[in-house]
N, CA and C atoms as a LAMMPS dump frame, in Angstrom:
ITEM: TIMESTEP
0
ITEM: NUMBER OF ATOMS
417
ITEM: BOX BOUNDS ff ff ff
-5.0000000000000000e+02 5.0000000000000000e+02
-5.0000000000000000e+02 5.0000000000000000e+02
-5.0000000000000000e+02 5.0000000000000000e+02
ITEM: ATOMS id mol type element x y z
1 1 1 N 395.749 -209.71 -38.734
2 1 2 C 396.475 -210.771 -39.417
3 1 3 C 395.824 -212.11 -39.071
4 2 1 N 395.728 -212.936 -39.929
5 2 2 C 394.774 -214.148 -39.435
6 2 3 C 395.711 -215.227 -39.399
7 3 1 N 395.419 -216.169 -38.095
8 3 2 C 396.288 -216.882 -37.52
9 3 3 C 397.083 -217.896 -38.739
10 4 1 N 396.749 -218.409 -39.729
11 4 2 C 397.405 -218.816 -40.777
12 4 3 C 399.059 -218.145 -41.125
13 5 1 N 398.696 -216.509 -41.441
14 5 2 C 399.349 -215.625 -41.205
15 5 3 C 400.661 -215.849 -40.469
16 6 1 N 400.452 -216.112 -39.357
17 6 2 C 400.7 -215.913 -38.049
18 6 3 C 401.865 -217.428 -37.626
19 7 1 N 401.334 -218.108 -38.271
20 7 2 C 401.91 -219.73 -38.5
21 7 3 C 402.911 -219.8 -39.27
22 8 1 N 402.67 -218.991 -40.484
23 8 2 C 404.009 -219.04 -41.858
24 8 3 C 405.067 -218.46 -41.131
25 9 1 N 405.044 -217.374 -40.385
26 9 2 C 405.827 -216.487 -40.058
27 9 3 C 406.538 -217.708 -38.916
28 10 1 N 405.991 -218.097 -37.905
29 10 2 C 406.589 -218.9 -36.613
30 10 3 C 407.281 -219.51 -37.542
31 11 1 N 406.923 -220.485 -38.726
32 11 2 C 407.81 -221.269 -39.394
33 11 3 C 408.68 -220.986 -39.747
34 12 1 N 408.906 -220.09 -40.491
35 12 2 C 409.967 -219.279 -41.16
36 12 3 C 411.08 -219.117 -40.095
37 13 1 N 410.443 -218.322 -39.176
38 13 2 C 411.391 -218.368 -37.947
39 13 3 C 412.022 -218.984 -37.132
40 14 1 N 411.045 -220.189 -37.081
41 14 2 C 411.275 -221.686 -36.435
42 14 3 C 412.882 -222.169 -37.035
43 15 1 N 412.579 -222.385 -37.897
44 15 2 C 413.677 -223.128 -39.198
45 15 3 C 414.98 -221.748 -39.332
46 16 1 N 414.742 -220.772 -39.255
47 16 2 C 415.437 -219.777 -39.6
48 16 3 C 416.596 -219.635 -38.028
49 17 1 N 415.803 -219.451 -36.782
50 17 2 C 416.663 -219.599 -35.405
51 17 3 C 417.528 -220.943 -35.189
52 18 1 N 416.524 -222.273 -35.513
53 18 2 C 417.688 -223.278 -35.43
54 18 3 C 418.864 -223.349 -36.572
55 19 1 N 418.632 -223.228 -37.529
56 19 2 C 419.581 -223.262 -38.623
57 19 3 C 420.695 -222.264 -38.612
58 20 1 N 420.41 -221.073 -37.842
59 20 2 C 421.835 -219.799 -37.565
60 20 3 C 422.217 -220.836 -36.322
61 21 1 N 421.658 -220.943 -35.496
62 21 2 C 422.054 -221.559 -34.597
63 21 3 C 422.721 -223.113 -34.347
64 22 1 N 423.097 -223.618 -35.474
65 22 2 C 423.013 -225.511 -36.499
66 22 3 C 424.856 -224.433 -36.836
67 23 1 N 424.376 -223.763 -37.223
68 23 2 C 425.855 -223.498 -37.947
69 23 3 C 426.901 -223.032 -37.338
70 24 1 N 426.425 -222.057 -36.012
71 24 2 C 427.252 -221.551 -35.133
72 24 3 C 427.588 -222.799 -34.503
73 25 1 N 427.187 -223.472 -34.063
74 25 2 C 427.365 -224.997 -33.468
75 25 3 C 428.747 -225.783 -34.03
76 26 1 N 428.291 -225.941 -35.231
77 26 2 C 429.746 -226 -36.339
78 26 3 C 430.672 -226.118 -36.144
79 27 1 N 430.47 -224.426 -35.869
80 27 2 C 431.962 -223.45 -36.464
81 27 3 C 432.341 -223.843 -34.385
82 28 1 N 431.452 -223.653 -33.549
83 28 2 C 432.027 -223.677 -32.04
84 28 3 C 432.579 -225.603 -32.381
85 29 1 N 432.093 -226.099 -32.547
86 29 2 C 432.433 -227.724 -32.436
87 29 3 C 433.442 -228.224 -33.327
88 30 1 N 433.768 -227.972 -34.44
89 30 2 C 434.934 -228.296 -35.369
90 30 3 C 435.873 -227.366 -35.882
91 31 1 N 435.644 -226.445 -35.774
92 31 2 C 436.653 -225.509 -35.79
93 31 3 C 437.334 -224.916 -34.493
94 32 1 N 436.576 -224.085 -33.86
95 32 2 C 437.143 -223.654 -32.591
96 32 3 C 437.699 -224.675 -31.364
97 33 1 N 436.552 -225.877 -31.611
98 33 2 C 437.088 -227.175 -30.696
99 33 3 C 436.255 -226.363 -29.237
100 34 1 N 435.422 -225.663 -28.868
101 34 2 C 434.531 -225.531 -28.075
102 34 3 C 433.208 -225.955 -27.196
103 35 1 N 433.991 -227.128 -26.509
104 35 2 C 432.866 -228.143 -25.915
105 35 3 C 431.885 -227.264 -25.041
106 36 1 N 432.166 -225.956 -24.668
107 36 2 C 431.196 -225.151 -24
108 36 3 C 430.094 -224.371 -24.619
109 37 1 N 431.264 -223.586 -25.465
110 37 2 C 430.043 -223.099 -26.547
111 37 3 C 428.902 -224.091 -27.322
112 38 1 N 429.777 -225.043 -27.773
113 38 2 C 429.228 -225.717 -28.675
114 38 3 C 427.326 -226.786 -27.367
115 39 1 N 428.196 -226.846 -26.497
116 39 2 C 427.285 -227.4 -25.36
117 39 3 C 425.608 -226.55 -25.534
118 40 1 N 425.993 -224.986 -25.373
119 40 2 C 425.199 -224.067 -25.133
120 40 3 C 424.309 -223.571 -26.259
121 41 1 N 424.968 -223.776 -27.748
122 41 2 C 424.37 -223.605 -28.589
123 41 3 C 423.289 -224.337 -28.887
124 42 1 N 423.965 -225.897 -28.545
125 42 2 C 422.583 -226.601 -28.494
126 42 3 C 421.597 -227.31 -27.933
127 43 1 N 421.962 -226.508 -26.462
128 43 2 C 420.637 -226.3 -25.425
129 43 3 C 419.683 -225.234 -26.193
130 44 1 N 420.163 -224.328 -26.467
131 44 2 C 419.467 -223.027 -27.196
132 44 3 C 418.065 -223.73 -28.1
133 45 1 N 419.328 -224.168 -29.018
134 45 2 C 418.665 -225.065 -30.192
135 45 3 C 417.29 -225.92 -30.315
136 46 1 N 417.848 -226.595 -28.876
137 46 2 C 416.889 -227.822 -28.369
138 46 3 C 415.781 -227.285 -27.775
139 47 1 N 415.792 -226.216 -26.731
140 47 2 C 415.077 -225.504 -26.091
141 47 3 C 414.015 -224.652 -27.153
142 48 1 N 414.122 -223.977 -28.671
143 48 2 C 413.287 -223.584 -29.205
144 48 3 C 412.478 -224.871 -29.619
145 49 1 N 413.039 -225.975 -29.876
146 49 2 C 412 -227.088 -30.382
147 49 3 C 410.869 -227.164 -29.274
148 50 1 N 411.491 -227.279 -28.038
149 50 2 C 410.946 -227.639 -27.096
150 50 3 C 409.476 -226.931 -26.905
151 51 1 N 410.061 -225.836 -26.721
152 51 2 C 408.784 -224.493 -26.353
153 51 3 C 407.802 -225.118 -27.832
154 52 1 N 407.863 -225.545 -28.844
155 52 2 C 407.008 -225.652 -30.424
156 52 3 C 406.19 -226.883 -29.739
157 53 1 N 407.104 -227.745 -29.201
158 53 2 C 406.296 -229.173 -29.129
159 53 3 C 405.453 -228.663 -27.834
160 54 1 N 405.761 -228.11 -27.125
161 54 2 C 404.488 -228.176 -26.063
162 54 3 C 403.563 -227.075 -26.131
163 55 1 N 403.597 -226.519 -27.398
164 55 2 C 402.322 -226.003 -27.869
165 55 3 C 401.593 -227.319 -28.582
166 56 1 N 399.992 -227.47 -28.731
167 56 2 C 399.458 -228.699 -29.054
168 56 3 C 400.025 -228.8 -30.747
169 57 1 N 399.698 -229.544 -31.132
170 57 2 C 399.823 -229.589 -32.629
171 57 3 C 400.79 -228.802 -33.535
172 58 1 N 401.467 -228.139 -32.883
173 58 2 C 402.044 -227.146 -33.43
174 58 3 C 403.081 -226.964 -34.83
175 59 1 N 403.589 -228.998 -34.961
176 59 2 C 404.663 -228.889 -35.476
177 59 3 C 403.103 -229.554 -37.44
178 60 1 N 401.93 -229.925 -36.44
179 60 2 C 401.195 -230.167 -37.932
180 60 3 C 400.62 -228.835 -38.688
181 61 1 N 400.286 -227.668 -37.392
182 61 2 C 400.412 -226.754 -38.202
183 61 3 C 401.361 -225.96 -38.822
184 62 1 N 402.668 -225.942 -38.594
185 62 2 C 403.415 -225.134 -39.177
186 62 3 C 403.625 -226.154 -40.504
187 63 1 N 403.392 -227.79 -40.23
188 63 2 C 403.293 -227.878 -41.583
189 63 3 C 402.349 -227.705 -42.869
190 64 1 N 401.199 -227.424 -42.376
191 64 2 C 400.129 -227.312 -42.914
192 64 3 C 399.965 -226.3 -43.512
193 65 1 N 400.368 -224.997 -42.849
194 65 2 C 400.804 -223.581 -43.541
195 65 3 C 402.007 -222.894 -43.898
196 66 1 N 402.875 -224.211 -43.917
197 66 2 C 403.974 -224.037 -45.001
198 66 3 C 404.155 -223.564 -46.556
199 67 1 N 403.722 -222.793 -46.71
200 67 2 C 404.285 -222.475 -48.583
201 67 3 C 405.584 -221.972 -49.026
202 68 1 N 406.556 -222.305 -48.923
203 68 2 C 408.016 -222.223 -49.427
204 68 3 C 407.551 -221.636 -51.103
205 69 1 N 406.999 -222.462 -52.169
206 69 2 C 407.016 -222.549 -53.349
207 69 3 C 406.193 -220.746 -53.594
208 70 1 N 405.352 -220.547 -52.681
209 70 2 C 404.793 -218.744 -52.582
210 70 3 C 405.301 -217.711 -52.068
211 71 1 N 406.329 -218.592 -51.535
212 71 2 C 407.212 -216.89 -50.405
213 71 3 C 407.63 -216.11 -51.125
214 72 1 N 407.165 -214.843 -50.858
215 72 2 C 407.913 -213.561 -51.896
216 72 3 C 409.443 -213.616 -51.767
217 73 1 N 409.447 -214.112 -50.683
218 73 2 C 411.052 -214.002 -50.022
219 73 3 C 412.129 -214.715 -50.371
220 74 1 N 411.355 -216.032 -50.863
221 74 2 C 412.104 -216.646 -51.148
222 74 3 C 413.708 -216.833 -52.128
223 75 1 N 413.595 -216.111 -53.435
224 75 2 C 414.446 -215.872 -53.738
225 75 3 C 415.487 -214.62 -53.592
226 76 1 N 414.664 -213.641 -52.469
227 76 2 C 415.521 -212.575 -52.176
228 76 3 C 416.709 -212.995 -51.748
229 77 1 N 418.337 -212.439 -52.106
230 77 2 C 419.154 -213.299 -51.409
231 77 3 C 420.188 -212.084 -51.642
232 78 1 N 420.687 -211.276 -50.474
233 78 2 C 421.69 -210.331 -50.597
234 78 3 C 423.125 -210.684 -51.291
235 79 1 N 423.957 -209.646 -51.725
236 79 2 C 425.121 -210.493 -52.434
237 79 3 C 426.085 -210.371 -50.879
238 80 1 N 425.874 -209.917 -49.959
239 80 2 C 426.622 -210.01 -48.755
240 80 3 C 426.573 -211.525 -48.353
241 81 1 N 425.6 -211.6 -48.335
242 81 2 C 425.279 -213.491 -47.936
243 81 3 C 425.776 -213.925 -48.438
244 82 1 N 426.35 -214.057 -49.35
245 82 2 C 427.159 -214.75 -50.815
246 82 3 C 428.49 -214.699 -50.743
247 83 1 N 428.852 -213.558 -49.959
248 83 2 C 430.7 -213.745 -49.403
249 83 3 C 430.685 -213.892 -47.443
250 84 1 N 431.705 -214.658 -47.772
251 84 2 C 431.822 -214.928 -46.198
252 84 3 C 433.38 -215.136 -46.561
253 85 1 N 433.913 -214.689 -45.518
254 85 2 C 435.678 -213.957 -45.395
255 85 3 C 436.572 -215.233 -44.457
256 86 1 N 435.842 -215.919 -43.623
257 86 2 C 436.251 -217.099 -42.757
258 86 3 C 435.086 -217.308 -41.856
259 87 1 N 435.715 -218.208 -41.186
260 87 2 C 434.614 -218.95 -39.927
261 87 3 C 434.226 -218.191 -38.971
262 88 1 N 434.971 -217.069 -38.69
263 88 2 C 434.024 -215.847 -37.891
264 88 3 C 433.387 -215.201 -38.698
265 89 1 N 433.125 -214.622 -39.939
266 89 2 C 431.937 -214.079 -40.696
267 89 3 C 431.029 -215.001 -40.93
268 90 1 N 431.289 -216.536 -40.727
269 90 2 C 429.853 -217.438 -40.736
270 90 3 C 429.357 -217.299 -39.609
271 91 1 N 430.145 -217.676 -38.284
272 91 2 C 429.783 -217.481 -37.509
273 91 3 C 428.815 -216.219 -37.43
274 92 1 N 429.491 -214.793 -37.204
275 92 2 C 428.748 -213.584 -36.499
276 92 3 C 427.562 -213.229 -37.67
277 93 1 N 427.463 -214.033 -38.896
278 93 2 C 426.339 -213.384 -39.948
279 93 3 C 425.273 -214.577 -39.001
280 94 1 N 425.454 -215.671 -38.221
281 94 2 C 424.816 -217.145 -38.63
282 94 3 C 424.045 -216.294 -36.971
283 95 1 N 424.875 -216.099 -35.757
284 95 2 C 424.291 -215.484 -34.801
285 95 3 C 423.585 -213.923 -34.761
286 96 1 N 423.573 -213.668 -35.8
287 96 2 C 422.668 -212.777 -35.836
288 96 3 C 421.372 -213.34 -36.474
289 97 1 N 421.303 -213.756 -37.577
290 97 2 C 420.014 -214.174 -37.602
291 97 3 C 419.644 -214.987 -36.884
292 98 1 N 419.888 -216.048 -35.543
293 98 2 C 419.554 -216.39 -34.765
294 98 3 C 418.58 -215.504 -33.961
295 99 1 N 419.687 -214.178 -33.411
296 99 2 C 419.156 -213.498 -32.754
297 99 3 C 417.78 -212.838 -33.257
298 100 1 N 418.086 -212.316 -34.53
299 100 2 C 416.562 -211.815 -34.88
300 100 3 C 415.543 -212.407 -35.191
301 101 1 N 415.666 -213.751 -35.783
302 101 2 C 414.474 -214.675 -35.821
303 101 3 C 414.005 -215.134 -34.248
304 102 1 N 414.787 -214.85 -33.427
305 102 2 C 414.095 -215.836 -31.993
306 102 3 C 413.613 -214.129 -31.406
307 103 1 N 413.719 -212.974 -31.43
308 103 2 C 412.824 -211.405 -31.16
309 103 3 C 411.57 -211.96 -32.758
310 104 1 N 411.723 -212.603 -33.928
311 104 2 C 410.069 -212.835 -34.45
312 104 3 C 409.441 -213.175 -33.587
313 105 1 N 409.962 -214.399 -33.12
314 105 2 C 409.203 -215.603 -32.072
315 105 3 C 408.518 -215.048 -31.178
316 106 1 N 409.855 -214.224 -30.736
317 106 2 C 408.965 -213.694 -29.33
318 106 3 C 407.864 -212.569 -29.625
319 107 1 N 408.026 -211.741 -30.61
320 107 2 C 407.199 -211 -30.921
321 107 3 C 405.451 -211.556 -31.454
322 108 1 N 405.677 -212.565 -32.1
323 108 2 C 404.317 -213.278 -32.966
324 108 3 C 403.836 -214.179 -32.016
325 109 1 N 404.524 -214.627 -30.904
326 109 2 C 404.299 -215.659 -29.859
327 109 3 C 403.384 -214.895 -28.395
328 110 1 N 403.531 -213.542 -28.536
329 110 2 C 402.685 -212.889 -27.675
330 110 3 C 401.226 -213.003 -28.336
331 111 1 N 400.947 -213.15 -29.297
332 111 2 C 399.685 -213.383 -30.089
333 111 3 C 399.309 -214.831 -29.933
334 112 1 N 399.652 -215.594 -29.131
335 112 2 C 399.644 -216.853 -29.096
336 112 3 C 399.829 -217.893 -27.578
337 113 1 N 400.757 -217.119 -27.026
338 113 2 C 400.808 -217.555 -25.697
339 113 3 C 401.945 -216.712 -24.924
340 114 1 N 401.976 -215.627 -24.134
341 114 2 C 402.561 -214.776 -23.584
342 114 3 C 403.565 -215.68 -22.982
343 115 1 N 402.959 -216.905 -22.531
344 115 2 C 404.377 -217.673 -21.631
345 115 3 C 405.763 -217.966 -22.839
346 116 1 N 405.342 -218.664 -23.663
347 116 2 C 406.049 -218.925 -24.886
348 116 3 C 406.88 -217.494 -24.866
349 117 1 N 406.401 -216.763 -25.565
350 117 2 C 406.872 -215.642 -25.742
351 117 3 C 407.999 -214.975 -24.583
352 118 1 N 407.794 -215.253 -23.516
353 118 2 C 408.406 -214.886 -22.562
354 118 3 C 409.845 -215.694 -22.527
355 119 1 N 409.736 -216.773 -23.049
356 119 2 C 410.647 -218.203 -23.164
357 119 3 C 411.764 -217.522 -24.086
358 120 1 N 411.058 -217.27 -25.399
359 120 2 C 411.822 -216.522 -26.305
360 120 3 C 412.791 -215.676 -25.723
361 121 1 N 412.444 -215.036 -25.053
362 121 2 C 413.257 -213.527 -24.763
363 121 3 C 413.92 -214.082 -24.307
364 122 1 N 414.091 -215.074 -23.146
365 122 2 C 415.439 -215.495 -22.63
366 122 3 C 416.531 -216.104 -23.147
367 123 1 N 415.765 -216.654 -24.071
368 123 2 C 416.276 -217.797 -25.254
369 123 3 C 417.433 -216.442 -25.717
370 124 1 N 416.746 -215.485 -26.506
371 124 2 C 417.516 -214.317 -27.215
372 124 3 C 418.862 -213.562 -26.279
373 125 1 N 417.995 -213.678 -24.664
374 125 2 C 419.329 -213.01 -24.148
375 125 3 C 420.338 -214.536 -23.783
376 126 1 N 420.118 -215.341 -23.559
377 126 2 C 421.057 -216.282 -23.792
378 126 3 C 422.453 -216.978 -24.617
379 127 1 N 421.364 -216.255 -26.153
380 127 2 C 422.192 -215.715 -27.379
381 127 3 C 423.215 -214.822 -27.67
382 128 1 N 422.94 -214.078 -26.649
383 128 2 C 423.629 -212.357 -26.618
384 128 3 C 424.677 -212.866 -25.957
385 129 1 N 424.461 -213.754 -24.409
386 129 2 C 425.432 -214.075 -23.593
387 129 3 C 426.862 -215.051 -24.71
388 130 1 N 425.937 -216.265 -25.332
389 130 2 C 427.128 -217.137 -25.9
390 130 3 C 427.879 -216.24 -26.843
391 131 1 N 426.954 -215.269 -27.449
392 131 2 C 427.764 -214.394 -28.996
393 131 3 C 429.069 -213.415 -27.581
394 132 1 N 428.837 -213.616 -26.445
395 132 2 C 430.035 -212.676 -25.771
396 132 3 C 430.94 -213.295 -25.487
397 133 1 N 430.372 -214.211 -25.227
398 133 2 C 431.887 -215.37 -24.852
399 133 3 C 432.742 -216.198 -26.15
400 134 1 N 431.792 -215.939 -27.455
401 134 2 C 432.777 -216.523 -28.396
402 134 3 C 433.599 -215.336 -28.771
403 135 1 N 433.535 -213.878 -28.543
404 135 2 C 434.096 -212.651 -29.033
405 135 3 C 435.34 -213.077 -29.01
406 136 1 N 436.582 -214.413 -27.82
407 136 2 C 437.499 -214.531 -27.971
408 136 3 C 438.203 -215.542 -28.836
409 137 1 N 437.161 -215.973 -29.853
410 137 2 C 437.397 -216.958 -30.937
411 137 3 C 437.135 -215.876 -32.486
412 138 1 N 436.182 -215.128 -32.368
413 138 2 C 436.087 -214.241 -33.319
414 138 3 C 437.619 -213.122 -34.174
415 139 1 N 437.95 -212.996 -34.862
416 139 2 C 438.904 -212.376 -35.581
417 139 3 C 438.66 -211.148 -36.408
């Protein structure tokens, strides 16, 4: 796969982990009223930027090999995504793709810098930890 490749995908993922993670934030901060959760979500949050910026250049290449307007993917869009039942089905749909876009990271980030990658994983079990402690806001 050639590192271009390799860039679309971090992006995708990049934007894809903070944004599940932007929404769970949300639903912990204005709905639930969760100054802890909501605290933790966006250390999480902050912490994936973090690990991007102290790779060099990182945030000109992911813009550089950005193509939104070519993604096959782009208009794929399940009709599940399309119903949400209350603020715990935003929630638990929004922390899961958190979770699986930050296992891309870590997965495409071993091709790139094993430390990074290593960052990820904690990042993910960190995820696992807050998705346990909101289980008593969930319905």
């Amino acid at each position: 796969m050639m590192k271009r490749e390799i860039w679309r995908i971090i992006d995708a993922n990049f934007n894809r982990s903070r944004e599940g993670l932007r929404v769970c934030e949300e639903v912990t901060r204005f709905v639930w009223n969760s100054p802890m959760l909501t605290r933790e979500l966006k250390s999480v949050r902050h912490s994936i930027t973090g690990i991007l910026k102290s790779e060099r250049a990182a945030f000109k290449i992911l813009f550089k090999t950005r193509d939104a307007r070519s993604d096959v993917g782009r208009k794929e869009r399940q009709k599940s995504e399309m119903r949400r039942l209350d603020y715990s089905d935003i929630f638990s749909a929004n922390i899961e793709r958190a979770k699986e876009s930050l296992r891309v990271l870590e997965e495409f980030f071993k091709l790139i810098d094993k430390n990074d990658s290593a960052k990820f994983t904690k990042l993910r079990f960190k995820v696992y930890e807050i998705e346990k402690k909101a289980l008593s806001y969930l319905v």
